[in-house]
N, C-alpha and C positions, 0 to 999 in steps of 0.2 A: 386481731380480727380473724374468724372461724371461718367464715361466710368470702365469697365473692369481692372483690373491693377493684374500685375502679378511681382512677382519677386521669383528669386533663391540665395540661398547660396549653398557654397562647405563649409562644415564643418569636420574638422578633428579635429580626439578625439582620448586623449590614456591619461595613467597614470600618466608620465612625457616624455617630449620632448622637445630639445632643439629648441625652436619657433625661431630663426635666421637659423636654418641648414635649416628647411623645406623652410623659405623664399627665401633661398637661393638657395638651389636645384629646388624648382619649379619656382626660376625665378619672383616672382610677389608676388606684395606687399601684405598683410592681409587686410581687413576693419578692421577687429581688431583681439584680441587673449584673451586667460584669462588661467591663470596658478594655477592647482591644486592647493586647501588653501586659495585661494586670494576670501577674504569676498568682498561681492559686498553689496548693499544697503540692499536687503531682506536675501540672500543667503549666502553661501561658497561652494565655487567652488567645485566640486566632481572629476574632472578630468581637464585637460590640454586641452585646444581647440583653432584650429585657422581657420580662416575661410574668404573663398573670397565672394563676391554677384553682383549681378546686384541691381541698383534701382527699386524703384516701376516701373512699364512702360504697358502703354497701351496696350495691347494684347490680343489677342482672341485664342491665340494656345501655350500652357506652351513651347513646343519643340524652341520657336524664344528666349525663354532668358535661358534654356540650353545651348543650341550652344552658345552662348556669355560665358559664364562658360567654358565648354567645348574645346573652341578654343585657352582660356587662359594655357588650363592645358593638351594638345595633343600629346605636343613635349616633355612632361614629365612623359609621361606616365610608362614609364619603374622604372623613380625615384622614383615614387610614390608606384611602386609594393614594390621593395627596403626599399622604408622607408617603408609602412605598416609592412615590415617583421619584418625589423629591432628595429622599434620601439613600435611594435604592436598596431598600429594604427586602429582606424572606421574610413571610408571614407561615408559620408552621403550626397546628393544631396538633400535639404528641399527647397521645392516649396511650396508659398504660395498665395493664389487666391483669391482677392475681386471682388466679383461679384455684380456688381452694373445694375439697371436697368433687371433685367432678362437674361445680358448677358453672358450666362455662357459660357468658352471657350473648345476647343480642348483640351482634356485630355487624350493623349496618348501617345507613347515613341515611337522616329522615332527609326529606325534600330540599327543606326547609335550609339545615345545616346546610346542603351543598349549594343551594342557591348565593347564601350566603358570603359560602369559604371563594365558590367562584367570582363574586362579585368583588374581591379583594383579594382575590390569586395566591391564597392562599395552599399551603400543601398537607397531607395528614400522613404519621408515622406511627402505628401502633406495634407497643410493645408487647407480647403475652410472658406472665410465669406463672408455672404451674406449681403446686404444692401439695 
């Protein structure tokens, strides 16, 4: 990709959780998951996480691959209050930005989005790389 490219994950994090209950209450599949203990190539996992994303995708305004996240997880909003209690769950929104050419995008949080992230206490961590 020449151009801009942007992408989002929803990542949830907690101690232990049973990763088919979450898949299942919020209705939609993971890009993947990884379970507290479980050795990966460099690391060992510290915590329990599962997590949805968009692809990389051309974009000039992080807020158009939000809403793609966002629309996935709207009608579950309440389950996800639930499980965070229940399971004591991080809900994290990480947005990450290649900024190619000098085109750097809109970087700000429509209404909409924060009403949202707030109503499930959610956090946001944005990444930038330049090229």
């Amino acid at each position: 990709m020449n151009k801009t490219n942007i992408l989002v994950k929803f990542i949830i994090t907690g101690d232990h959780f049973p990763i088919d209950e979450i898949t299942e209450k919020l209705k939609v599949q993971p890009k993947a998951f990884f379970l507290k203990g479980q050795k990966g190539k460099y690391v060992e996992r510290k915590e329990t996480s599962w997590y949805i994303s968009t692809e990389y995708e051309e974009s000039l305004d992080i807020n158009d691959q939000l809403k793609k996240i966002i629309d996935l997880l709207i009608n579950q909003r309440n389950q996800l209050v639930d499980l965070k209690i229940k399971y004591q769950l991080g809900y994290l929104f990480s947005i990450v930005i290649n900024i190619k050419e000098n085109q750097a995008p809109a970087v700000y949080l429509e209404q909409d989005v924060i009403e949202f992230a707030n109503y499930i206490k959610a956090e946001f961590d944005i990444d930038l790389y330049i090229s």
